[in-house]
GUROMAR-445432 format. One line per 4 residues: number of its first residue (from 0); their letters; for each residue y negated, x, z of C-alpha. Coordinates in steps of 0.001 Angstrom, whole numbers, plus 500000, padded with zeros to 6 digits. Example, Ala and Ser with C-alpha at 12.3 -4.5 7.8 and 13.67 -1.06 7.14 Angstrom:
0 = AS = 504500,512300,507800 | 501060,513670,507140
REM end
This chain:
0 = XXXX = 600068,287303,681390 | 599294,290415,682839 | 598310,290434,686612 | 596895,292987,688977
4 = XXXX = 600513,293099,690690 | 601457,294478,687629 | 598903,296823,686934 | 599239,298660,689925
8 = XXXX = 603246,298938,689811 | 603074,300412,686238 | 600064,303004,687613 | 602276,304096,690160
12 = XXXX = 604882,304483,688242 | 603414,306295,685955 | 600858,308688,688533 | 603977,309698,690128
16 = XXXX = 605638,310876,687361 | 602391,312645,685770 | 601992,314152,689270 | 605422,315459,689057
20 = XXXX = 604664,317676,685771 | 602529,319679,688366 | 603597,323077,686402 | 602412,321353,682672
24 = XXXX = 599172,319878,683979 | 598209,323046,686905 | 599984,325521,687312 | 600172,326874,683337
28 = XXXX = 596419,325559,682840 | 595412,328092,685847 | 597444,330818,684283 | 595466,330597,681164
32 = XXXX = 592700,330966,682456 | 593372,333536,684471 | 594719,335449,681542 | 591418,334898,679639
36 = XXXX = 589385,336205,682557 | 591278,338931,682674 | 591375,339649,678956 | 594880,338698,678839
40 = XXXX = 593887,335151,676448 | 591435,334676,674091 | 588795,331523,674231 | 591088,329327,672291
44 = XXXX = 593107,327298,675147 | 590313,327284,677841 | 588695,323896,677101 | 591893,322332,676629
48 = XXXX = 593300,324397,680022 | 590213,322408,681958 | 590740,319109,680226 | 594064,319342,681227
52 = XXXX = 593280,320576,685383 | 590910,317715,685044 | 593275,315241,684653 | 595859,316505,687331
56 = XXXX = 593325,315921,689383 | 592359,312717,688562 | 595940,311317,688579 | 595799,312601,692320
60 = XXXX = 592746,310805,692967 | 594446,307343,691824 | 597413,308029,693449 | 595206,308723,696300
64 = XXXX = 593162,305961,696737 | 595613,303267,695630 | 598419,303958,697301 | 600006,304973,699929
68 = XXXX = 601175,308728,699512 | 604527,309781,698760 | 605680,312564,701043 | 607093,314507,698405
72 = XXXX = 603817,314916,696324 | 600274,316691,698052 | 597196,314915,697556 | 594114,317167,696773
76 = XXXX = 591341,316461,699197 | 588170,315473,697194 | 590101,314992,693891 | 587619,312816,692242
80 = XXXX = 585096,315298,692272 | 586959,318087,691561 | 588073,315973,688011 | 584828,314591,687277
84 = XXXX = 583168,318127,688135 | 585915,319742,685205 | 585992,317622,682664 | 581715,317503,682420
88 = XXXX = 582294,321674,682436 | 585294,321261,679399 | 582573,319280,677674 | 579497,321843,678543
92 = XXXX = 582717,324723,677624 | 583247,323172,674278 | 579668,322561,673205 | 578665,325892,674053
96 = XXXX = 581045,327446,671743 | 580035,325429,669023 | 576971,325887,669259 | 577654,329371,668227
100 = XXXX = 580733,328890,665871 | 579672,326942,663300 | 583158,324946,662466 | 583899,324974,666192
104 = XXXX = 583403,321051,667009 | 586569,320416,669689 | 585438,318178,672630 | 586549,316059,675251
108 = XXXX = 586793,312410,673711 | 583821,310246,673394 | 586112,307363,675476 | 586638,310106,677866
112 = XXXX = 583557,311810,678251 | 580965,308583,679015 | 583452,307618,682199 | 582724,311522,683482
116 = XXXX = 579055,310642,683056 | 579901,307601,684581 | 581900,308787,687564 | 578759,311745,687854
120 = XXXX = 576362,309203,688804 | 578612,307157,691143 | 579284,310875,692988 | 575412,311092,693486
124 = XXXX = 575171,313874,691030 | 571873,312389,689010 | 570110,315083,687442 | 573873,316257,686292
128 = XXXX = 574828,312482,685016 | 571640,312156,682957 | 571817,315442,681071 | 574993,315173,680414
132 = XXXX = 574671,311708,679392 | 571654,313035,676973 | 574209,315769,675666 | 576867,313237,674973
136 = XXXX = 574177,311391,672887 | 573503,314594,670700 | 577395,314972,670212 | 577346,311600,669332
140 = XXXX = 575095,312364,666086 | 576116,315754,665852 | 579736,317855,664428 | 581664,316544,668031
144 = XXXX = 582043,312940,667623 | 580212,312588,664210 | 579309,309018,664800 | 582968,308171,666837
148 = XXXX = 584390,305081,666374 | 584320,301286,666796 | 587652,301020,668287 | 587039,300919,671747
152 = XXXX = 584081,298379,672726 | 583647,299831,676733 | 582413,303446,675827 | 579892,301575,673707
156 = XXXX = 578683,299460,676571 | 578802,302096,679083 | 576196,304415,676710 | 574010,301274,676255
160 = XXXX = 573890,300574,680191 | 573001,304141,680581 | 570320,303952,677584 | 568473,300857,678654
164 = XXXX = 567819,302611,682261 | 566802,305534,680928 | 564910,304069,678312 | 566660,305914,675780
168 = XXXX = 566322,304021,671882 | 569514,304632,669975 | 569781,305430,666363 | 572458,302889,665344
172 = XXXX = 572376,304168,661630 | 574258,307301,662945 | 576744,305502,664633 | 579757,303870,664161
176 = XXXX = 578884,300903,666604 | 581191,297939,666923 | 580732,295089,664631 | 581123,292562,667819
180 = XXXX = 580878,293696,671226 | 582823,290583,672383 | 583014,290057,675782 | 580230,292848,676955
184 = XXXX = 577148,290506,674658 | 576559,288649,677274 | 576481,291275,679975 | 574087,293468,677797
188 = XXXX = 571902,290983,677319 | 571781,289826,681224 | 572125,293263,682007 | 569015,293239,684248
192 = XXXX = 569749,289727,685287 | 568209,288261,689085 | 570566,285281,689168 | 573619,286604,691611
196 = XXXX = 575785,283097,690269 | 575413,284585,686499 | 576261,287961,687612 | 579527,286662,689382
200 = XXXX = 580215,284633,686163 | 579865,288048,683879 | 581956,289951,686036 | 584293,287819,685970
204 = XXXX = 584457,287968,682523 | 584640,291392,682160 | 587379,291916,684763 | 589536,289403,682721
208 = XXXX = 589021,291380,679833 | 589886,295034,681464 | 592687,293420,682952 | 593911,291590,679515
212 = XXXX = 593179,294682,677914 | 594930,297503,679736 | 597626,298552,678139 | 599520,301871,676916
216 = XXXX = 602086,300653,674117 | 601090,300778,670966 | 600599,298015,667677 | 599681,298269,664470
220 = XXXX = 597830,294841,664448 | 595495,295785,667407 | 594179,298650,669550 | 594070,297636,673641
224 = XXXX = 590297,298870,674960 | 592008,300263,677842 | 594441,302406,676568 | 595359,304498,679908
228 = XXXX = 596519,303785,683232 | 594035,306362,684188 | 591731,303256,684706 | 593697,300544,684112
232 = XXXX = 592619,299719,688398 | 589409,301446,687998 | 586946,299598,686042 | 584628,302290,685591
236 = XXXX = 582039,300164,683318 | 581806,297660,685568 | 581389,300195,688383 | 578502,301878,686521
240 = XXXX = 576609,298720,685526 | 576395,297365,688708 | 575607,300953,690027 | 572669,301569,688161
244 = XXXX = 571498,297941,689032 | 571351,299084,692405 | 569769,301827,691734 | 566485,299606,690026
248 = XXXX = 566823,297685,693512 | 568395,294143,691645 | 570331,291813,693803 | 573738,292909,694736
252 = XXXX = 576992,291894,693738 | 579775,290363,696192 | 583017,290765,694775 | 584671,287637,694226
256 = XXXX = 587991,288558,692586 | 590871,290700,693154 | 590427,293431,691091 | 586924,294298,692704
260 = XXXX = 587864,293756,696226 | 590232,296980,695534 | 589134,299878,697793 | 588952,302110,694660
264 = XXXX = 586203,299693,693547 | 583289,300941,695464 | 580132,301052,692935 | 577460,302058,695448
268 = XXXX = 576216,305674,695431 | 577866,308433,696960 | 575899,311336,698339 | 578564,314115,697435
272 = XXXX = 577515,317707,696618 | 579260,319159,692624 | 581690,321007,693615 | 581680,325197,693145
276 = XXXX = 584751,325943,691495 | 585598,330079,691505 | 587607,330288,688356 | 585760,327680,686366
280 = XXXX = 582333,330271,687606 | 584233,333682,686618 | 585745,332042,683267 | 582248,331143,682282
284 = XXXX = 580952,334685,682796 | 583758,336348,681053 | 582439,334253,678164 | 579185,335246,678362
288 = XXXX = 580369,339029,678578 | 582866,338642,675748 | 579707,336426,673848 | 575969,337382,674694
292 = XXXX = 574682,335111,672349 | 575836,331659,673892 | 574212,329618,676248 | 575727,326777,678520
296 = XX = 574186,323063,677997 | 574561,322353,681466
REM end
């Protein structure tokens, strides 16, 4: 049986040594795109170069807040913006370019993706979080994701939290939606619920499940719906839900168990401004130099 004790060894382990391939996950992603700025690189390895600074930063951010730091490794202040602030722009990078290329259709994974959208709102970053949330939408139906998959049921619950407060009506024939949502039913349906004793119950639930269900080995009989330490101590879709139920002004939750007593685990809004990142702004300018006919999403 797994326990939080365990989770958090294993995402140790495994931040520190992600954080030590500093030269694989920064270091060469920043030299490609300075070489493409400069005309060095074409546009080839640019969303992937972001995608990959995006998750050097997260790791940090992890490390960061769950731990206590390791002399040997430097923690980037403001981490979790900086990540959440890249991957939406690898996205808004990758659209954009497909939107002129007609068999271009790389993205940043649907899985992926939502918890940026989800990690937007908790930074304060609305008007950001909801377009981009719209936009993930439109790759859901479009070339990008092409329906995705049933595999994972969390993305799928994130979405429809975001969808029922924005009021947004799905087209489920263009989507591969689970057959059984499992554990999240209950939550959808009580999503807007007053009664604080259900809400406890629900969450409850749903942390027994993220905990049960994070996991990074592999079986050919089933697929874990956490498959990265990235969150396996970060429940982001728990975090948004009971975000955006503050936001409508329901009754809080108190955290009742360990998992969301963790410090990491704070769902209430942060007033944080995006981030202006120089060679994410010049990058995107050399693009629309080098392509006059594109246009970013975002």
């Amino acid at each position: 049986m797994k326990t939080i004790k365990l989770l958090v060894e294993y995402t140790l382990s495994k931040k520190e040594h992600q954080l030590g391939k500093k030269n694989y996950f920064y270091t060469e992603p920043i030299c490609d795109i300075n070489k493409f700025i400069n005309g060095e690189n074409s546009i080839a390895g640019i969303g992937l170069a972001l995608d990959f600074l995006s998750s050097w930063y997260h790791y940090n951010c992890i490390y960061s807040f769950a731990f206590k730091q390791n002399e040997d490794l430097i923690v980037e202040e403001n981490s979790f913006s900086i990540s959440t602030y890249i991957a939406i722009e690898a996205n808004n990078w990758y659209f954009s370019l497909g939107k002129i290329f007609g068999r271009y259709k790389r993205s940043i994974e649907f899985h992926k993706a939502i918890k940026h959208m989800a990690q937007a709102l908790l930074l304060g970053w609305d008007e950001l979080a909801i377009n981009y949330g719209r936009l993930l939408i439109r790759m859901l139906y479009g070339k990008q994701y092409e329906g995705w998959h049933p595999a994972y049921k969390h993305p799928w619950f994130i979405l429809e939290i975001f969808c029922k407060w924005q009021k947004i009506e799905l087209d489920y024939s263009r989507l591969n939606y689970p057959k059984d949502m499992g554990v999240y039913i209950e939550a959808l349906k009580c999503w807007d619920t007053t009664d604080t004793t259900l809400l406890a119950k629900i969450i409850n639930d749903l942390t027994d499940f993220h905990i049960a269900e994070s996991d990074e080995n592999e079986y050919e009989d089933r697929t874990p719906d956490f498959p990265s330490s990235d969150y396996f101590i970060f429940p982001i879709e728990i975090l948004l839900w009971l975000n955006i139920r503050q936001r409508i002004g329901l009754p809080d939750y108190t955290p009742d168990n360990e998992l969301m007593n963790m410090p990491i685990n704070n769902w209430h809004t942060q007033q944080t401004e995006i981030p202006r990142i120089e060679i994410i702004e010049q990058a995107k300018q050399k693009l629309l130099q080098d392509c006059p006919k594109i246009s970013f999403e975002l």
